[in-house]
N, C-alpha and C positions, 0 to 999 in steps of 0.2 A: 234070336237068330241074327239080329242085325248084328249086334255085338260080335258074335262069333266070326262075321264076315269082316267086321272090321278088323278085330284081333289078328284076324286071320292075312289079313292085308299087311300088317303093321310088321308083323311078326316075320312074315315073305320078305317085303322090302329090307328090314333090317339080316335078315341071310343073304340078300340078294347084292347088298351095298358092302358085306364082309367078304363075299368072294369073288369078288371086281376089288383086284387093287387099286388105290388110285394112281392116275393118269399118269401123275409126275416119275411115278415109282416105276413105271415099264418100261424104261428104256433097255436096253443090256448093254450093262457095264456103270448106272450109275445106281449109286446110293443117297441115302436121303435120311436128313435126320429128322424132319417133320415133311410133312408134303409142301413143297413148293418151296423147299430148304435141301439144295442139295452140300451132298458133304465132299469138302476140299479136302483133298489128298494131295500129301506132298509131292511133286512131279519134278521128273529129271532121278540123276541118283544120288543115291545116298550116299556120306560117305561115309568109310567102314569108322568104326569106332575106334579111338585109338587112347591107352591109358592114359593120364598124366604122366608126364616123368617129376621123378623127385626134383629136389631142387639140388642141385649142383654147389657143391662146398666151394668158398672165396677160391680162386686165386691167390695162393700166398706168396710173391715175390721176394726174391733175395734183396739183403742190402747190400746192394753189388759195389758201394762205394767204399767199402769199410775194404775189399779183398786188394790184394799186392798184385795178383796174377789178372795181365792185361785181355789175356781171352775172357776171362771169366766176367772181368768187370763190363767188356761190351757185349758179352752176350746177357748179361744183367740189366742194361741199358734197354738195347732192344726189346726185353721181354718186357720192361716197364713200359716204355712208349708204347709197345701191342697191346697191352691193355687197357694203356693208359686213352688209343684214337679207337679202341673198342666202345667206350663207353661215355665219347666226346663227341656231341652232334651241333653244328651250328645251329644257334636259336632260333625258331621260328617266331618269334615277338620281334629278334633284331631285323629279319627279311622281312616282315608283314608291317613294321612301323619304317620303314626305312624312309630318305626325304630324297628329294631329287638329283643326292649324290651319292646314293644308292646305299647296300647295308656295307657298314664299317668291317674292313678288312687292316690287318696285322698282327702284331703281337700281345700277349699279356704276361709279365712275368710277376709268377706267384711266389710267395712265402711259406715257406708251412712246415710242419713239426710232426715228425712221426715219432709218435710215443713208445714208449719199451715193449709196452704189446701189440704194436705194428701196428696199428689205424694212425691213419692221416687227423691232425686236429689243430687246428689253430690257422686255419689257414687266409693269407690277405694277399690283396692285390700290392704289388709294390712297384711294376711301372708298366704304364701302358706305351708302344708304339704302333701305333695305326698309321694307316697312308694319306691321310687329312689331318687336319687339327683335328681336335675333341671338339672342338665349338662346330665344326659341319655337321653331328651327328645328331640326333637327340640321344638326351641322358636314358631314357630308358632302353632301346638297343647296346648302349655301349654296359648298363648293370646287369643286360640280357646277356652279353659276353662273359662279363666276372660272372655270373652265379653260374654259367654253363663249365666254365674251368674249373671253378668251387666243384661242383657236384660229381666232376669228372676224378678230380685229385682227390675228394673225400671217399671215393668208392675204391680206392683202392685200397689194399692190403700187404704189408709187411712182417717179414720173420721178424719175432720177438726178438729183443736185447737187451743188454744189463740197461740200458743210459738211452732217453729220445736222440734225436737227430734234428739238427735243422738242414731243412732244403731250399734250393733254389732252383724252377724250370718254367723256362719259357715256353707259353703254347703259341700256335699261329692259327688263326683263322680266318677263312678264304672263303665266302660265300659258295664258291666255285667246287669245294671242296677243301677241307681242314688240310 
């Protein structure tokens, strides 16, 4: 009999403790991934889902230097400078290492060789003018400038032709803005 009362106890309490949620879990409005573990939802809105776009074919610029017809050669021009300050940013190594004569500002004029299938290759620095000497600068701000011209003139792209081309173009840079 004693058994039976106790059973009888055990078996109560354990109904008694399944149909009492617990404590944590009664509020309304939360949820919970274990008791005393509530679950984070993300708050604020969402925003809508939106695909990838593909990736966008080069830019293939004219060799607007080769044409006879003077419109054509500066609208040729232009479109190269437009992409050419699209994808020119002043270094952030040259503003972030700069000395107490602030990051180097002027010119850099480049060398470089566009080959018959139109990429840029070969390309070198061939003279720098800044508004200081080169000795006010440290050297890695001013290699901060070459490799940002480098990366700018190697991302461009050119119509194919029978024979490379040699270039010459000067970039400016202005902490201030290119």
């Amino acid at each position: 009999m004693r058994l039976k009362v106790l059973v009888g106890m055990l078996l109560g309490s354990v109904g008694w403790a399944a149909s009492c949620p617990a404590q944590a879990q009664t509020r309304p409005g939360s949820l919970h991934t274990a008791p005393g573990k509530p679950l984070k939802l993300q708050s604020g809105n969402v925003a809508p889902y939106v695909p990838a776009r593909p990736p966008s074919a080069p830019v293939i610029l004219p060799r607007f230097w080769t044409t006879k017809d003077s419109t054509q050669w500066a609208l040729g021009y232009r479109r190269m400078y437009s992409q050419l300050f699209r994808r020119l940013t002043y270094p952030a190594d040259a503003l972030m290492k700069a000395n107490s004569n602030g990051p180097p500002s002027g010119s850099l004029l480049f060398r470089y060789i566009i080959a018959a299938d139109g990429s840029v290759q070969s390309i070198t620095l061939a003279e720098r003018r800044l508004t200081l000497a080169e000795s006010a600068y440290p050297p890695e701000t001013l290699q901060a400038l070459e490799q940002a011209g480098k990366h700018a003139l190697g991302s461009l792209r050119f119509a194919p032709a029978a024979q490379p081309d040699t270039m010459r173009l000067r970039i400016n840079f202005n902490p201030e803005g290119h």
